[in-house]
N, CA, C and O atoms as a GROMACS GRO file, in nm:
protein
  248
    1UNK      N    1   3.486   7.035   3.462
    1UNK     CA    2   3.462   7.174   3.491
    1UNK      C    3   3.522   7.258   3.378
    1UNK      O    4   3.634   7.232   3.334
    2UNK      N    5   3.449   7.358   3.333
    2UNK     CA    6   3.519   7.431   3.279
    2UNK      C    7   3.509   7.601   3.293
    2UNK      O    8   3.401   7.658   3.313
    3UNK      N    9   3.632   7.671   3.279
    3UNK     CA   10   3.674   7.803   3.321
    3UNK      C   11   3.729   7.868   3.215
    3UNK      O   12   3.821   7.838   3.139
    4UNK      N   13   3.638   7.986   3.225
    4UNK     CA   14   3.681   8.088   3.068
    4UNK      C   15   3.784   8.188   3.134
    4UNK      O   16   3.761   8.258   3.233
    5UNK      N   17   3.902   8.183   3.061
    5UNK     CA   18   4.030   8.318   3.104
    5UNK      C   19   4.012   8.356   3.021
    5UNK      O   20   3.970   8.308   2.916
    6UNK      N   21   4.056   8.515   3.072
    6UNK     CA   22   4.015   8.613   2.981
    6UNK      C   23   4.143   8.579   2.860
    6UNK      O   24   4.223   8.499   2.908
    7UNK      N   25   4.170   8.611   2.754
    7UNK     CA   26   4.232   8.558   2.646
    7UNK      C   27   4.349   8.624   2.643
    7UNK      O   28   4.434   8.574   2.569
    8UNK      N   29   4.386   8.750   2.717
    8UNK     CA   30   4.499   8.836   2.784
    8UNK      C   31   4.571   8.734   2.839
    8UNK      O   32   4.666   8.672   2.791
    9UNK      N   33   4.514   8.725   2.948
    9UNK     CA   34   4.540   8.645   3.084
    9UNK      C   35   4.637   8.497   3.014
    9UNK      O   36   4.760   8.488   3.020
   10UNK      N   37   4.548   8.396   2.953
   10UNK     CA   38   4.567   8.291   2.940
   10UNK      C   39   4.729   8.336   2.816
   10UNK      O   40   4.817   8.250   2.813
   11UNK      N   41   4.741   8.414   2.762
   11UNK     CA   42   4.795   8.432   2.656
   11UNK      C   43   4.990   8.448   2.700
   11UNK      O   44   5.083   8.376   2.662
   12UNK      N   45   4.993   8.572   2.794
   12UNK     CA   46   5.043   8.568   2.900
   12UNK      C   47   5.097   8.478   2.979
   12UNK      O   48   5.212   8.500   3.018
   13UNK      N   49   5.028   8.357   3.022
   13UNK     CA   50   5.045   8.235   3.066
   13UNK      C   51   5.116   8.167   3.009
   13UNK      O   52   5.211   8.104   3.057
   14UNK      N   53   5.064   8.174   2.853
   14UNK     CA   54   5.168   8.047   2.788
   14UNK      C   55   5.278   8.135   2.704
   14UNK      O   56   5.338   8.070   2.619
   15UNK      N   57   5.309   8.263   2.715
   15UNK     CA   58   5.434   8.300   2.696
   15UNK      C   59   5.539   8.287   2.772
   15UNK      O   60   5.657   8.297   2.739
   16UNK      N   61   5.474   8.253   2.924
   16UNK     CA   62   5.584   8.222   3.029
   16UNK      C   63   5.607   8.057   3.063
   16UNK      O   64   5.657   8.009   3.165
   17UNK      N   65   5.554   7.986   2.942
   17UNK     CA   66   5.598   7.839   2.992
   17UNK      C   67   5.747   7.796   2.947
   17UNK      O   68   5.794   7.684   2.969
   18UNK      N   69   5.802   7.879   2.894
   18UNK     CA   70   5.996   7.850   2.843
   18UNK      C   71   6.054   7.862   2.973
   18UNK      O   72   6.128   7.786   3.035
   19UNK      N   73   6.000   7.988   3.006
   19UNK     CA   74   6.098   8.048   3.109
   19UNK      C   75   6.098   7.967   3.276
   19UNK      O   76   6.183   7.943   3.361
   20UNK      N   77   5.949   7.945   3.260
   20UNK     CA   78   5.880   7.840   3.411
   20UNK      C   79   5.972   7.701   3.385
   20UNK      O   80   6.063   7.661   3.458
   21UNK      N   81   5.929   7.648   3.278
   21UNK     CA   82   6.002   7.502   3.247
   21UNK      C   83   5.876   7.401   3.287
   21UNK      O   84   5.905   7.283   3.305
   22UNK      N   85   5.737   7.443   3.301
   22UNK     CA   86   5.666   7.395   3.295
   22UNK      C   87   5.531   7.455   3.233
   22UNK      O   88   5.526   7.561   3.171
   23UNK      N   89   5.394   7.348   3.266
   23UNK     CA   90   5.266   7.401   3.130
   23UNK      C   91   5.200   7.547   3.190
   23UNK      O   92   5.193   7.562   3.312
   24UNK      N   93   5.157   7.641   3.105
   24UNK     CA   94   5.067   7.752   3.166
   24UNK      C   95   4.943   7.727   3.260
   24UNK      O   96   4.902   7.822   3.327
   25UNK      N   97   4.879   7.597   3.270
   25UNK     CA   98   4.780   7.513   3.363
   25UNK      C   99   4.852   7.515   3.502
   25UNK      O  100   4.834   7.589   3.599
   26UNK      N  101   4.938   7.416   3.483
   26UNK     CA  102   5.013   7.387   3.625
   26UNK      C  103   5.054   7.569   3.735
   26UNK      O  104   5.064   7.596   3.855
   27UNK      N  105   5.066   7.652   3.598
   27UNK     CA  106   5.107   7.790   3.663
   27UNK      C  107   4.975   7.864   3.727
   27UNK      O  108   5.001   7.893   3.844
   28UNK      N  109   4.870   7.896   3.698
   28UNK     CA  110   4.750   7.872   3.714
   28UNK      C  111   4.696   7.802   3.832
   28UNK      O  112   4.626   7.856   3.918
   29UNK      N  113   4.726   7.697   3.831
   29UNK     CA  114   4.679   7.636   3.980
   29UNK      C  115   4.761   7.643   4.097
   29UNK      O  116   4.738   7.580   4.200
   30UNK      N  117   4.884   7.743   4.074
   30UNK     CA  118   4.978   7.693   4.167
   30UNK      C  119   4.958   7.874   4.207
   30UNK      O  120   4.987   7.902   4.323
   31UNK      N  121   4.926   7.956   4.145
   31UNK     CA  122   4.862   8.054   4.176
   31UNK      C  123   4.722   8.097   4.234
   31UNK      O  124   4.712   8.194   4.308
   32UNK      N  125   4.620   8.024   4.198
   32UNK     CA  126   4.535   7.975   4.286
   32UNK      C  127   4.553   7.938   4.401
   32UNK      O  128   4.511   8.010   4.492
   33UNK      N  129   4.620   7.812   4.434
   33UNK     CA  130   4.617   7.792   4.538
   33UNK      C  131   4.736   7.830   4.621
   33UNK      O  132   4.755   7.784   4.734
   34UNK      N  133   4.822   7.924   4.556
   34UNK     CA  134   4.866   8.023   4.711
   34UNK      C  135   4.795   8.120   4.732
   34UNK      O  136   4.845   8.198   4.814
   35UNK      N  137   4.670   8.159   4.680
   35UNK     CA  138   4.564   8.224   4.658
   35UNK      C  139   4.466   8.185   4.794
   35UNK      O  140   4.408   8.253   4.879
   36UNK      N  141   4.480   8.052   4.770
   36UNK     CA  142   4.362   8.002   4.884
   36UNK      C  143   4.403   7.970   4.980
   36UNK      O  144   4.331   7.913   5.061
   37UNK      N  145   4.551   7.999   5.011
   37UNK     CA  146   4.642   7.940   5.130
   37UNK      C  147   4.633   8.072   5.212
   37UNK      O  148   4.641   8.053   5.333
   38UNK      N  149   4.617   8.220   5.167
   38UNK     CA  150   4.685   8.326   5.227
   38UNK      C  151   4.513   8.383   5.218
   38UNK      O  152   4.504   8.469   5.306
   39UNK      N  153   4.427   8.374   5.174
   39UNK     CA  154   4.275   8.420   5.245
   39UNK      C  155   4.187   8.322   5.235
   39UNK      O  156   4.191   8.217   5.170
   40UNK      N  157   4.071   8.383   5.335
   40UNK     CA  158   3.968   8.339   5.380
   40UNK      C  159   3.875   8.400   5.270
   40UNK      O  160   3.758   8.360   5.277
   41UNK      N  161   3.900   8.477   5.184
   41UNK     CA  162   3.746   8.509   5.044
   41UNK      C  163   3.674   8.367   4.987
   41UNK      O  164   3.724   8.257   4.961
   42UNK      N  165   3.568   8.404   4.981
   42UNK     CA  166   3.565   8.265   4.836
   42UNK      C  167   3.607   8.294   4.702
   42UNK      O  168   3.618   8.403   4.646
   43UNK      N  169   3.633   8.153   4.653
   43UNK     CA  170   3.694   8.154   4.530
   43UNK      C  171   3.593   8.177   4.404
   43UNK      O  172   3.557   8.072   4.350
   44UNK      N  173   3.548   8.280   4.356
   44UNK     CA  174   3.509   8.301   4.243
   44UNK      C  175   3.582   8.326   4.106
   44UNK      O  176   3.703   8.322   4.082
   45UNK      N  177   3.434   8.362   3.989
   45UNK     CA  178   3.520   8.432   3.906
   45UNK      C  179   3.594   8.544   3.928
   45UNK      O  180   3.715   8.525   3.916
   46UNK      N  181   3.556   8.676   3.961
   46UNK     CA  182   3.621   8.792   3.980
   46UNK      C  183   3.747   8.756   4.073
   46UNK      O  184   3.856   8.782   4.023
   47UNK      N  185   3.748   8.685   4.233
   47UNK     CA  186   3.853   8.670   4.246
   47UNK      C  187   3.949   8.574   4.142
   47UNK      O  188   4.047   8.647   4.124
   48UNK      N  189   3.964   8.496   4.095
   48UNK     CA  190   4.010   8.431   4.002
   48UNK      C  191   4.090   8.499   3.923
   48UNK      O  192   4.212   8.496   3.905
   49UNK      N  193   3.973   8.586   3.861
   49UNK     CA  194   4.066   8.697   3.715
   49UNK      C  195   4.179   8.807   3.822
   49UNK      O  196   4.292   8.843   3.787
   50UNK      N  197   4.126   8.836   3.926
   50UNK     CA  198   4.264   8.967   4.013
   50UNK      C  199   4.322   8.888   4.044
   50UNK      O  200   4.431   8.908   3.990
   51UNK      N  201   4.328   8.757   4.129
   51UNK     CA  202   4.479   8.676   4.156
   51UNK      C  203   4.591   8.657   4.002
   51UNK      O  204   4.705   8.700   3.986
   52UNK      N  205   4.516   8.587   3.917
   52UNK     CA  206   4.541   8.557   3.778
   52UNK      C  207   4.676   8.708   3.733
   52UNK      O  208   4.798   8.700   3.720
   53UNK      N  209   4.575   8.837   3.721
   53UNK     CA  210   4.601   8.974   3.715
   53UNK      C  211   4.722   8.984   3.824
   53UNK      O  212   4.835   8.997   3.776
   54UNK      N  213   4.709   8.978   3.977
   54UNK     CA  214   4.760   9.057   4.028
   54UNK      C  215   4.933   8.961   4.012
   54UNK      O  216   5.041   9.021   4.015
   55UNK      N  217   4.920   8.797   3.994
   55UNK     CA  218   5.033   8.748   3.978
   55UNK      C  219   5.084   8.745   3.841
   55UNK      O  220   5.194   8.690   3.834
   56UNK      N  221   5.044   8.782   3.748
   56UNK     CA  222   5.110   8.834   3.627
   56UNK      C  223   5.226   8.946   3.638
   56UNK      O  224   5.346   8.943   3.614
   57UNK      N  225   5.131   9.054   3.688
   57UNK     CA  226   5.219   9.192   3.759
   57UNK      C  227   5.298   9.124   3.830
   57UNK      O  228   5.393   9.126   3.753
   58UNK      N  229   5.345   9.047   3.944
   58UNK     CA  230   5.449   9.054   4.013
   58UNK      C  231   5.556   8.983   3.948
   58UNK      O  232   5.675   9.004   3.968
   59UNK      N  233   5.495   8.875   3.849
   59UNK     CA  234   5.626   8.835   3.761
   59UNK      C  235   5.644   8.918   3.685
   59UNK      O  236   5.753   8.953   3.729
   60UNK      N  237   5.628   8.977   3.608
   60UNK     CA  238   5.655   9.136   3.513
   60UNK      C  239   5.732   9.165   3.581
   60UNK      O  240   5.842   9.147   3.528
   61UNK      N  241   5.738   9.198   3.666
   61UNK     CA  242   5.881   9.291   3.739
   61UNK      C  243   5.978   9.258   3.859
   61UNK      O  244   6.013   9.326   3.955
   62UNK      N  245   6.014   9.117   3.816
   62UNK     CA  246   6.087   9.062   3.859
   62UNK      C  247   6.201   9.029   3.762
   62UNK      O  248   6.297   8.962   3.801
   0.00000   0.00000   0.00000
């Protein structure tokens, strides 16, 4: 399968793999799927890019 992130997004991702202590992938799916644990939407692109989005923002300001 393959999945295009927006180049923000993904970029973002792997600036936070020092601090995680693990890969920007593993962060990604582990956001996803508390994504798919807490609604009933389907999983698309658009939802994809706002989970992606909206869990960026909550680590930012933490």
């Amino acid at each position: 399968m393959t999945m295009y992130i927006d180049t923000d997004i993904l970029n973002d991702f792997r600036m936070r793999i020092d601090e995680a202590g693990y890969g920007y992938q593993t962060m990604i799916n582990e956001v996803l799927r508390e994504y798919l644990s807490k609604s009933g939407k389907p999983l698309d692109e658009s939802v994809i890019r706002q989970v992606i989005r909206e869990e960026l923002n909550r680590v930012a300001h933490t």
